[in-house]
C-alpha positions in Angstrom: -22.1 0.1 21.6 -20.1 2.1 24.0 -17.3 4.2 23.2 -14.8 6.2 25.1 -12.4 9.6 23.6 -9.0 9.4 24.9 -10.4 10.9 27.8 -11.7 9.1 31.5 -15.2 8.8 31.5 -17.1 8.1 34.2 -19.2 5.3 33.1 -21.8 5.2 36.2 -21.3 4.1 39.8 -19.0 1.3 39.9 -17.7 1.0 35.9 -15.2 3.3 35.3 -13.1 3.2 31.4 -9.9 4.8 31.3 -7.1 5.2 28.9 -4.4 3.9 30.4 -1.0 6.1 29.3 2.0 4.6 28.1 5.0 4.4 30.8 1.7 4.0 33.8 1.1 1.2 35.7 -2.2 0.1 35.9 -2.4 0.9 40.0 -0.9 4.7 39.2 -3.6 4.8 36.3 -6.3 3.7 38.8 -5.3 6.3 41.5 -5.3 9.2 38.8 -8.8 8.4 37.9 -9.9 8.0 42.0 -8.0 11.8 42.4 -9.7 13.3 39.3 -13.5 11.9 39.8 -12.7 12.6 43.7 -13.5 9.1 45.0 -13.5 8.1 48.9 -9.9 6.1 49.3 -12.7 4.2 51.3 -13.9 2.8 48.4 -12.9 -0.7 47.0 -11.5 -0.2 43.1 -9.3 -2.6 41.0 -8.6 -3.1 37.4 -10.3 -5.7 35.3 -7.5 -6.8 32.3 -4.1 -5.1 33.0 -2.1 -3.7 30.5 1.7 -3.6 31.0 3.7 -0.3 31.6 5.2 -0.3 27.8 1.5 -0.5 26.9 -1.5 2.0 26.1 -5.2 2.0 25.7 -8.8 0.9 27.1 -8.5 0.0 30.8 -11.5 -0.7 32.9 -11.9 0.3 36.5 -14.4 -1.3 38.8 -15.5 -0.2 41.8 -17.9 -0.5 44.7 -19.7 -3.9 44.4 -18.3 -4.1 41.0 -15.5 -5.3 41.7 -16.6 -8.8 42.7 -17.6 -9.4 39.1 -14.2 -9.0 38.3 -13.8 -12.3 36.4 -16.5 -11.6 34.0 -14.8 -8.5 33.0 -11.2 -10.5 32.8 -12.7 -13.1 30.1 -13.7 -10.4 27.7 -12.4 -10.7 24.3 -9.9 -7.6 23.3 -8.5 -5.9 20.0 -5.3 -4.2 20.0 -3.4 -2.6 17.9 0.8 -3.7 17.8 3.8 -2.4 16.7 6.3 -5.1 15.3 9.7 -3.8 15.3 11.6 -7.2 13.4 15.2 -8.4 14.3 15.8 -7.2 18.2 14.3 -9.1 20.8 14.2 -8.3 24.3 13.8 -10.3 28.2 10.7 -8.3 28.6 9.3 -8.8 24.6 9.1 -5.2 24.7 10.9 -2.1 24.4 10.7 -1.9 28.3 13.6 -4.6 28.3 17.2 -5.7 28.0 18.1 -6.3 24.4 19.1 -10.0 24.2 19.5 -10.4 20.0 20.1 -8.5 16.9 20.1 -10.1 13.4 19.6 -9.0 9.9 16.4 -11.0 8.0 15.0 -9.5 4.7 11.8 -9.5 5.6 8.8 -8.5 3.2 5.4 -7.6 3.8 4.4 -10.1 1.6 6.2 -12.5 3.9 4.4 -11.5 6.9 1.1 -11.5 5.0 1.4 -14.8 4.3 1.9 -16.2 8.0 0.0 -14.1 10.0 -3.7 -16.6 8.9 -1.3 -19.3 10.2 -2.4 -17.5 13.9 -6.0 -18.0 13.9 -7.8 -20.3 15.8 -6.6 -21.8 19.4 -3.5 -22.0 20.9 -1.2 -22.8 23.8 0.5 -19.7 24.9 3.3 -19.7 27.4 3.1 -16.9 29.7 6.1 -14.3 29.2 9.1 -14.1 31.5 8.3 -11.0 32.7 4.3 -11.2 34.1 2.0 -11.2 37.3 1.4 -14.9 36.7 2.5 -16.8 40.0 4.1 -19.9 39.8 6.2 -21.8 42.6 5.1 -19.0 45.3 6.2 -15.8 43.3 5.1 -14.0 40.2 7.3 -15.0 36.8 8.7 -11.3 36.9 10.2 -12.3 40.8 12.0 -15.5 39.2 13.5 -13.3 36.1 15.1 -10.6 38.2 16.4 -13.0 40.8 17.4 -15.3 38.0 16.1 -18.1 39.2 14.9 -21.5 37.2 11.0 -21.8 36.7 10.5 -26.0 36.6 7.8 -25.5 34.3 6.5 -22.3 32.4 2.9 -21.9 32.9 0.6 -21.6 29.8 -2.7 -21.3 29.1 -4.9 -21.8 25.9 -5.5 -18.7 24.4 -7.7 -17.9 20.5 -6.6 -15.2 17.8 -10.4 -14.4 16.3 -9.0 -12.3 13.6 -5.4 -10.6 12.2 -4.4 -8.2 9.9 -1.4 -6.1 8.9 -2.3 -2.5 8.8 1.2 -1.0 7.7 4.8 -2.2 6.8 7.2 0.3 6.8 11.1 0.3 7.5 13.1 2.4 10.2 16.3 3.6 8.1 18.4 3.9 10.9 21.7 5.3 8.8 19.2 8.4 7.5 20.2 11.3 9.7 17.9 11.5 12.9 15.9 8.2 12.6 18.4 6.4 15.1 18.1 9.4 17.3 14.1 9.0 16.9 14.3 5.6 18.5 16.7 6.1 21.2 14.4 9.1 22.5 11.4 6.7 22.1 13.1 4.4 24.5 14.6 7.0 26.7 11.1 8.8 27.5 9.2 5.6 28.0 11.9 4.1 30.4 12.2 7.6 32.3 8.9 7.7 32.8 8.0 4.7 34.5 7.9 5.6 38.2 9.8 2.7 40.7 12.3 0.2 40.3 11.7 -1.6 36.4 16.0 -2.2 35.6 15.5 1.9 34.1 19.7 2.1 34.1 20.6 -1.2 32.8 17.5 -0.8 30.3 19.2 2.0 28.5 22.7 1.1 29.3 21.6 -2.0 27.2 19.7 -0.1 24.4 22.8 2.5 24.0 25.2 -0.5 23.9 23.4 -2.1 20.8 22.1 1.1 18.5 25.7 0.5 16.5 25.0 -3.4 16.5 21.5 -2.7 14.6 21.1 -3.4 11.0 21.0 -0.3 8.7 17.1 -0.8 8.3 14.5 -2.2 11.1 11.5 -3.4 9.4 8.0 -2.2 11.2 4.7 -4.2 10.9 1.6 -2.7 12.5 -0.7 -5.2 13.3 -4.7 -5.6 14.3 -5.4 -8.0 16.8 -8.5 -9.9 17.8 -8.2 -12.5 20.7 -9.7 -13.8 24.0 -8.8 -12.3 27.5 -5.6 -12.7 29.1 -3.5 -13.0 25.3 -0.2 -11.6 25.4 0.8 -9.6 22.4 4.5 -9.7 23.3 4.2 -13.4 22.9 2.3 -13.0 20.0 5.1 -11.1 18.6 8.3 -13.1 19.0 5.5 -16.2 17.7 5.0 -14.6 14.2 9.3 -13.0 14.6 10.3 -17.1 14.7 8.2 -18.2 12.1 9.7 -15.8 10.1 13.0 -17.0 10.8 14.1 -13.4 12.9 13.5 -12.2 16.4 11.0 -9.3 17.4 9.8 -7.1 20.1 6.2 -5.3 20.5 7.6 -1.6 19.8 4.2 -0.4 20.8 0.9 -2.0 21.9 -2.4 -0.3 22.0 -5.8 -1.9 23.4 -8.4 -0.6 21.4 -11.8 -2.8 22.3 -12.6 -4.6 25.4 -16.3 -6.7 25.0 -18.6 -3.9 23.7 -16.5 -0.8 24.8 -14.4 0.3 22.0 -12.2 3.7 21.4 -13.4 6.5 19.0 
């Protein structure tokens, strides 16, 4: 089995494994590895499996002929590992994302426990508001920030092979410093993110809504087994509804693409 540090390696000629940072774009993770192992701009590279901005983890890198094989790469199954931060949701399904709901559910960790088999097996997933998938001529993200209506959501079926709670924990946001720990979170993700991702009205929104927040935000972290091309954000505000609550992915971490895993 392969495995990768936190550190590039440079697999061989054409596959390249990366961890991708948080608050990167896939593309701005791709050019830092080309800069580091000094590879010819002539020289065709893409990513296979992309992870969003708000995300971290595995990422690989083709190159040369390499990248033609693309789709085999793309249908790899992947394990990640989630942050659940219950009762605020978000456009985005994310913390990279106007808040759009607070409530106040007592959730237990019992609770969760008890739902999360409900997940395995195969499923329709509707792609999120805010993706790459193309629909009608643009990508879903193009229709959100202009606002316009999307006749029909496009899905896919997607398979959960395994899930597990790892932790349950709760943020006491009244305890001196923990709602300051969470606004800096948000603040240092969404100021790093180079271009144009809504970084003012992101934590115009966020700032608006600390004082709306319950007095304790419940955390699950979650393992994650499913095919290619599952979105954990969806995942997330799944499991949030069938426990009667709203949720965003507070932090998501790809841990095992295929055979390549991290140490």
């Amino acid at each position: 089995m392969n495995t990768i540090s936190c550190k590039s390696i440079f697999m061989n000629q054409s596959i390249h494994l990366l961890y991708k940072k948080r608050g990167e774009t896939p593309l701005v993770a791709l050019e830092r590895l080309r800069q580091k192992e000094d590879i010819d701009p002539s020289v065709s590279m893409t990513y296979a499996g992309r992870l969003d901005p708000a995300a971290e983890g595995l990422l690989i890198i083709l190159s040369g002929d390499e990248v033609y094989k693309k789709e085999e790469y793309l249908g790899l199954p992947k394990t990640y590992v989630v942050d659940v931060l219950f009762d605020v949701s978000t456009d985005t399904g994310d913390l990279l994302g106007l808040v759009e709901e607070v409530r106040d559910v007592d959730i237990s960790k019992k609770n969760i426990e008890t739902i999360l088999p409900t997940f395995l097996g195969t499923r329709t997933q509707e792609y999120p508001n805010y993706s790459s998938k193309k629909t009608e001529g643009k990508q879903l993200w193009q229709h959100a920030r202009e606002g316009s209506e999307v006749k029909e959501m496009p899905s896919r079926e997607v398979e959960i092979y395994s899930i597990e709670m790892l932790d349950f924990y709760p943020l006491r946001l009244k305890t001196k410093g923990a709602d300051q720990c969470l606004s800096c979170e948000i603040k240092e993700l969404v100021e790093s993110i180079a271009g144009d991702f809504r970084q003012k009205e992101i934590l115009k929104r966020w700032e608006e809504t600390y004082e709306k927040l319950p007095e304790n935000l419940n955390i699950a972290k979650i393992r994650v087994s499913a095919s290619g091309g599952t979105y954990m954000r969806v995942l997330v505000q799944d499991i949030a509804e069938k426990l009667g609550t709203v949720a965003c992915a507070k932090n998501i971490k790809r841990i095992k693409i295929g055979k390549f895993v991290l140490e």
